[in-house]
N, C-alpha and C positions, 0 to 999 in steps of 0.2 A: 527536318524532323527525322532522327533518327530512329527505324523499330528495332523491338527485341524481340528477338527468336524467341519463341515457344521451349527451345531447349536451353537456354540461358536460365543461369539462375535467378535471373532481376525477372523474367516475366509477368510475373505475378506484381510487381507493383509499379505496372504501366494498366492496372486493369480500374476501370472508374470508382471512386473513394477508398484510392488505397489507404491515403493520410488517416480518412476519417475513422476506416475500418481495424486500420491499424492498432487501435488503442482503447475501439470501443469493447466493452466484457461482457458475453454473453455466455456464461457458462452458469448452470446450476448445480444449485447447491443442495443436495436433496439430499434426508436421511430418511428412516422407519415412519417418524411422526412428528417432523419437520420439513417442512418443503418451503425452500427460500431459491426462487430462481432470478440472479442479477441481469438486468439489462437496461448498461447504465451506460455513461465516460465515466463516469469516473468509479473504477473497476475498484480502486483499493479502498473506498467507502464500504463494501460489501459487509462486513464484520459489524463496524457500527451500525449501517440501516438495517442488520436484522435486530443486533439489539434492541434497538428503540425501536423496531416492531414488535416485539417481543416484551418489551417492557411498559410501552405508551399504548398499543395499539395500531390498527391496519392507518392507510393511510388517508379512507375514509374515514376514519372516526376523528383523528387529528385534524385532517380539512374541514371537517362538519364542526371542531372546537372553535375554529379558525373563523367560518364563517358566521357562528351564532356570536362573535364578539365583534365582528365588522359590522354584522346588520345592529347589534347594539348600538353601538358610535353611529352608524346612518341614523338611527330614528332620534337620537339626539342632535340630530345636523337640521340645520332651518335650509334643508335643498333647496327651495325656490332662491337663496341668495346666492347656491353655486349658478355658474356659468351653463350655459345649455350642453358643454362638451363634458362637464364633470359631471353632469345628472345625468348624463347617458350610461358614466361609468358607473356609479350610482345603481341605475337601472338593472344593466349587466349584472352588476353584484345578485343585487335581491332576485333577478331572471335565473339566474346559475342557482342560488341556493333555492330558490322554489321548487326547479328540475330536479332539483338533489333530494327534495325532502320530497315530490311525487314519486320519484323512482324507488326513494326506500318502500313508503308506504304501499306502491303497487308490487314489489316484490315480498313483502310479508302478508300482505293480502291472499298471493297466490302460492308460498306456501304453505300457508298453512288452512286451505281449503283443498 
């Protein structure tokens, strides 16, 4: 194993997650009364996810589309005839969307008291 000097110019990518860090985009994008900060891989999607935050909504509001058409399709499912390891998934789901629909609720609770 060969090392690299500190005064070399490779140094810097013998340091842990060079690969990873290499590529990933962490810069924001911020104006007067727009504030879009990416931190993502995939760095050159930035233009499009603000659009369609801008256009659809946070990404709260799209997950919470997301999951009131899942729980739909669940209460149409005869669970007892899934497997035990698919009613767990099952579970999870409707466990996730409950935590999601108490956290709104005690967050507008508490602002506006």
């Amino acid at each position: 194993m060969s090392a690299v000097s500190r005064n070399s110019s490779e140094w810097w990518s013998q340091l842990p997650f060079f690969n990873f860090l290499r590529y990933w985009d962490y810069r924001p994008d911020t104006q007067w009364l727009d504030h879009f900060i990416t931190v993502n891989w995939n760095a050159g999607d930035a233009g499009v996810e603000q659009h369609v935050l801008g256009e659809v909504g946070s990404y709260g509001y799209q997950l919470n589309r997301i999951l009131d058409a899942v729980n739909l399709l669940v209460d149409k499912l005869k669970v007892t005839e899934l497997s035990p390891e698919q009613q767990k998934v099952v579970i999870r789901l409707q466990d996730l969307a409950d935590q999601a629909n108490r956290a709104v609720k005690e967050y507008r609770t508490n602002v506006t008291t």
